[in-house]
C-alpha positions as CSV (number, residue, x, y, z in Angstrom):
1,X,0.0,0.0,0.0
2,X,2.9,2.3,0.8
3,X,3.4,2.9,-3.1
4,X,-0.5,3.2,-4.2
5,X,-0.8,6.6,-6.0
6,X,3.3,7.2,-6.4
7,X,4.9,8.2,-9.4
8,X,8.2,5.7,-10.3
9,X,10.7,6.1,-12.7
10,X,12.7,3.6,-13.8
11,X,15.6,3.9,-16.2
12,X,16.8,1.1,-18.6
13,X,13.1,-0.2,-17.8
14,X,12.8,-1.7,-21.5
15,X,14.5,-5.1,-20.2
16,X,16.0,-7.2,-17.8
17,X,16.0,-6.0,-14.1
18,X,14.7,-2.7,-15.1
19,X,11.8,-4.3,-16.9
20,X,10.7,-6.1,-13.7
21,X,11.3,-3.7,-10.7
22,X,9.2,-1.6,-13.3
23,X,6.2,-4.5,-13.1
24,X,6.9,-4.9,-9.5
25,X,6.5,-0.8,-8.7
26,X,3.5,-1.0,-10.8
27,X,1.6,-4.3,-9.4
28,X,2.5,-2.5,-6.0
29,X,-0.1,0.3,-7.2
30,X,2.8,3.0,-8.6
31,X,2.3,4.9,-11.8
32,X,5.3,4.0,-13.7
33,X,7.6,5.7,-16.2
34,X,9.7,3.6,-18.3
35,X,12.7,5.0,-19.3
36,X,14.8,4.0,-22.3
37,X,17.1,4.4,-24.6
38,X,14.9,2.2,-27.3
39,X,11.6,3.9,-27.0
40,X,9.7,1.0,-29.0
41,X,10.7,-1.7,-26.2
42,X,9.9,0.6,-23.1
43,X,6.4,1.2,-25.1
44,X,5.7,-2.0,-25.2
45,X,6.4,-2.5,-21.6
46,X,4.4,0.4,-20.7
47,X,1.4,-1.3,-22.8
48,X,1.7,-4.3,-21.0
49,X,1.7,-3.0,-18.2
50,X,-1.4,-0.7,-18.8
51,X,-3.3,-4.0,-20.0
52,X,-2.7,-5.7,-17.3
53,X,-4.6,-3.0,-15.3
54,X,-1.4,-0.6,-14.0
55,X,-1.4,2.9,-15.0
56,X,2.6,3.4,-17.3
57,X,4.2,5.8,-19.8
58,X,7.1,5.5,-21.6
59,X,9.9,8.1,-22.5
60,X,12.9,8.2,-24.3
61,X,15.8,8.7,-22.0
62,X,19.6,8.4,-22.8
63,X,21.3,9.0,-19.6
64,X,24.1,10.0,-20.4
65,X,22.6,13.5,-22.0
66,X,21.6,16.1,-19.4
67,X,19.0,17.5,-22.3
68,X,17.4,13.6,-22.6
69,X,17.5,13.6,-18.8
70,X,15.9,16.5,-17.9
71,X,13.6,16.4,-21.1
72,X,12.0,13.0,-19.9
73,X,11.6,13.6,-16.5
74,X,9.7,16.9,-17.2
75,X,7.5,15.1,-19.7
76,X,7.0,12.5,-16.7
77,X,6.3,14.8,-14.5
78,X,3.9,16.8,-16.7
79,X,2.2,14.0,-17.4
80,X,2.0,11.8,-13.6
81,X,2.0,15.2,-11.9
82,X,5.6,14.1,-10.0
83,X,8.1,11.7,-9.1
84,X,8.3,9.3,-5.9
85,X,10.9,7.1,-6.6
86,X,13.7,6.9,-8.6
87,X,15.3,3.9,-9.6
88,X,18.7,4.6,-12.0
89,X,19.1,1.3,-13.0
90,X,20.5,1.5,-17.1
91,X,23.6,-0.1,-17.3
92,X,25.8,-2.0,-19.3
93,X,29.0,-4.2,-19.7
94,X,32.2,-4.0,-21.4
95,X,35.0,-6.6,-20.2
96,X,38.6,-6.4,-21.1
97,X,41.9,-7.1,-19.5
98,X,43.2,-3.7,-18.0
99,X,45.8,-3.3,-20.2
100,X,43.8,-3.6,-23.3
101,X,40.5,-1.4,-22.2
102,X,39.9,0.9,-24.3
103,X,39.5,4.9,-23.0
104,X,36.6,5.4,-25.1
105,X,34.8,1.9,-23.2
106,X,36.3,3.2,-19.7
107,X,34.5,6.6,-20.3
108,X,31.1,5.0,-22.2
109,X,31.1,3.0,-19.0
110,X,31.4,5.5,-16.2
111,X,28.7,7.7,-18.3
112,X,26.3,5.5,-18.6
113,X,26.2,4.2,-14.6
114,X,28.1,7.5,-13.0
115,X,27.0,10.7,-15.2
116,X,23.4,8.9,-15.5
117,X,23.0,8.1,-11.9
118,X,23.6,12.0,-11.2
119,X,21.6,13.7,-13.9
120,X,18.6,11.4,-13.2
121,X,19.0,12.4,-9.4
122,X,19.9,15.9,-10.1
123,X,16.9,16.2,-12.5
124,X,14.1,14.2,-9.8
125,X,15.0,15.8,-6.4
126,X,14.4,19.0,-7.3
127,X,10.5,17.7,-7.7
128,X,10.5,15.8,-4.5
129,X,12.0,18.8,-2.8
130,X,8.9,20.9,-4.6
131,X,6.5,18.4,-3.7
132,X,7.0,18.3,0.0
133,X,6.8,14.8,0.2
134,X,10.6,13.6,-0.4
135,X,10.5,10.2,-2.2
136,X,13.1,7.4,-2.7
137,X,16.1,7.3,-4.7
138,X,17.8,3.8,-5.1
139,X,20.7,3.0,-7.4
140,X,21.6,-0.6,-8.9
141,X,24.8,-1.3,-8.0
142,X,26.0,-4.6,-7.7
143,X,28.7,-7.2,-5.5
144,X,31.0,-5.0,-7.4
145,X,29.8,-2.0,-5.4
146,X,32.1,-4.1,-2.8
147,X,33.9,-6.8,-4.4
148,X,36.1,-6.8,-7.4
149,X,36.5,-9.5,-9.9
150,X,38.9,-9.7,-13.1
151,X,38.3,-7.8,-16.6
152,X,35.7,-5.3,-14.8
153,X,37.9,-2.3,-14.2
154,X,35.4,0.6,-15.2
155,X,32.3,-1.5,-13.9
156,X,33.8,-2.1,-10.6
157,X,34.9,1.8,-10.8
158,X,31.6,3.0,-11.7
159,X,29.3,0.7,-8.9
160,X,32.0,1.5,-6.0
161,X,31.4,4.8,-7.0
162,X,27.5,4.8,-6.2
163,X,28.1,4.4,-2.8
164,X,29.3,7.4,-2.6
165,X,26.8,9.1,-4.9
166,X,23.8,7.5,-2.3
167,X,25.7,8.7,1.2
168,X,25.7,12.1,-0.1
169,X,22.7,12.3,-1.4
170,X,21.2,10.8,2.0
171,X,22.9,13.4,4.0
172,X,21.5,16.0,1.5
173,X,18.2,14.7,0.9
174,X,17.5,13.2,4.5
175,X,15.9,16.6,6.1
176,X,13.9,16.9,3.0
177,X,12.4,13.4,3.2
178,X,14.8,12.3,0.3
179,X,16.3,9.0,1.3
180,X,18.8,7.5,-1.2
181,X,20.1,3.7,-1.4
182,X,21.4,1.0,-3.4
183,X,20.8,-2.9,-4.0
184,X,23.3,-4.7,-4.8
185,X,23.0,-8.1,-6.7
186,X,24.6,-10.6,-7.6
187,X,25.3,-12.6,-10.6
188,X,21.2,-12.5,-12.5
189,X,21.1,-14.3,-15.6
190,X,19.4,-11.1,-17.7
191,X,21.4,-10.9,-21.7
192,X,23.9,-9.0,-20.2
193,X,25.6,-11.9,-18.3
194,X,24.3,-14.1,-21.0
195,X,26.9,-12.2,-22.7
196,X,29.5,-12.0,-20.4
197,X,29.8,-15.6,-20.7
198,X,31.5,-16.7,-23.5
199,X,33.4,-13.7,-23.0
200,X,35.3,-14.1,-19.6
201,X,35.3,-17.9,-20.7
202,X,37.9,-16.5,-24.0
203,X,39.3,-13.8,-21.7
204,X,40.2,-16.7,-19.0
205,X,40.7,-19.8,-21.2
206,X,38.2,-21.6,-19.7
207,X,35.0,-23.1,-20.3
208,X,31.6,-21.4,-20.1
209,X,30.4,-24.2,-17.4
210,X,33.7,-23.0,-15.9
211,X,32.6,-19.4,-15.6
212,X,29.5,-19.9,-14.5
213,X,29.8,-22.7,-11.8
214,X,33.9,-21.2,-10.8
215,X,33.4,-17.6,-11.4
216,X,30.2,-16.4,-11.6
217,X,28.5,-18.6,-8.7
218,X,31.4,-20.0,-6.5
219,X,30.9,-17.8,-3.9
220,X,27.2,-18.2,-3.0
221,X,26.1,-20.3,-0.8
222,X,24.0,-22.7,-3.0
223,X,25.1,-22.1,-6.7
224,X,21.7,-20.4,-7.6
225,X,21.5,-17.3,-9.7
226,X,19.8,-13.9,-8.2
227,X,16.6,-13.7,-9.8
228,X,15.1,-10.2,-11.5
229,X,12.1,-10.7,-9.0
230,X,14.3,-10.9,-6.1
231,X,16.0,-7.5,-7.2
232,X,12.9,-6.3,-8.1
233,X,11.3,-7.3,-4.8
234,X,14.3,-5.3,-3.0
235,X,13.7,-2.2,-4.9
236,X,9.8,-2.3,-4.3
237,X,10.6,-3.0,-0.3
238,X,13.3,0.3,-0.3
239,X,10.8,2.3,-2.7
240,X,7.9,2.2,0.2
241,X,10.1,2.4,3.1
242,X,9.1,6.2,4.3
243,X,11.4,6.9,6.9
244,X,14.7,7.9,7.2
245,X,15.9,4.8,9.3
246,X,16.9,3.5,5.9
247,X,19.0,5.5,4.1
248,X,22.4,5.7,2.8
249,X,22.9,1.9,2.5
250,X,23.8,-0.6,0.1
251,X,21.3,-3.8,0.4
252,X,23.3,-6.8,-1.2
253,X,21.3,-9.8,-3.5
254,X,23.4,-12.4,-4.1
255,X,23.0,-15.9,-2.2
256,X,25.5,-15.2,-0.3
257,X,28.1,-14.1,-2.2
258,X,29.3,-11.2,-0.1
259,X,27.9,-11.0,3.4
260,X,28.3,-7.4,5.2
């Protein structure tokens, strides 16, 4: 009940872990916003959503353009009346031995999770602030917002560096009512570690069974995969928690993998 009659938005909500916080926030009784890059697959999200009795809108949204950013979350607001809950979630993966990753990857990388984490949140608090109400904030970081694993240099740059994005942003927004967090999963099998793969299995010289049971899943507790429902059921819990006892913190998914 906590989220009946907020306003959600949800970057890279098109797909994967996006896509189902976005059904979660929804079935929970938010208006949704999906946010995309590719505007076709966050409208047929949003049209799934809206015939399956929630209320959704889609916008286009690179993150890493302050004019996108600020351009879709005025059209969301325009149209829902405000924003509740943020949830920067768009992401992507490039893996490489150090020595061979590319600038041009490093810096895609750190825009797409960093710059778009900050001009999403720079662009939404100011309405919370207006509203009166506050409202949530909650990044996706990852295990790798704490641990570090090989050929991830930029994406274990970039999710460390949401920590610190959150903490400030708690210790700004927290008189206002703005409370900022971050979940942290593990290894979910969405296409992007689909991808990865084959790709740390060439990197490594090892099998794909190899990555997945030695690499991907060796440190949980039972071999299992975090599911997009359990991140999704983690971001729908921190969305409606409405007090401050809860902010600035890093909630981590992952079986077991890294225990704080």
């Amino acid at each position: 009940m906590a989220l009946q009659g907020k306003v959600a938005l949800v970057t890279g909500a098109a797909s994967g872990i996006g896509e189902q916080t976005a059904r979660k926030l929804a079935a929970d009784g938010a208006a949704v916003v999906i946010a995309d890059l590719n505007i076709a697959n966050a409208q047929k999200v949003a049209d799934s959503i809206v015939e399956a009795g929630g209320k959704a809108i889609a916008v286009a949204m690179d993150v890493t353009s302050e004019d996108a950013v600020n351009a879709g979350i005025e059209d969301a607001v325009a149209k829902l009346g405000g924003i509740d809950v943020l949830v920067s979630n768009a992401g992507i993966q490039i893996v490489a031995p150090i020595e061979e990753y590319a600038y041009a990857d490093w810096k895609k990388m750190l825009a797409i999770h960093l710059d778009g984490a900050f001009l999403t949140t720079k662009a939404a608090i100011k309405h919370m602030y207006a509203s009166g109400k506050g409202g949530s904030i909650i990044y996706m970081g990852s295990v790798h917002s704490h641990e570090a694993s090989k050929l991830k240099s930029a994406y274990v740059t970039a999710k460390h560096g949401l920590l610190g994005l959150a903490r400030v942003v708690a210790k700004e927004g927290g008189p206002r009512g703005v409370r900022a967090n971050v979940v942290c999963p593990g290894f979910v099998r969405t296409p992007l570690v689909e991808k990865q793969i084959p790709e740390q299995a060439q990197a490594l010289g090892i099998s794909e069974a190899d990555v997945v049971k030695n690499v991907m899943l060796k440190e949980t507790v039972d071999g299992e995969f975090t599911t997009v429902a359990d991140v999704a059921n983690t971001v729908a819990f921190l969305a409606g928690f409405e007090s401050n006892a809860l902010t600035g913190q890093s909630i981590v998914v992952s079986h077991g993998w890294f225990m704080q």
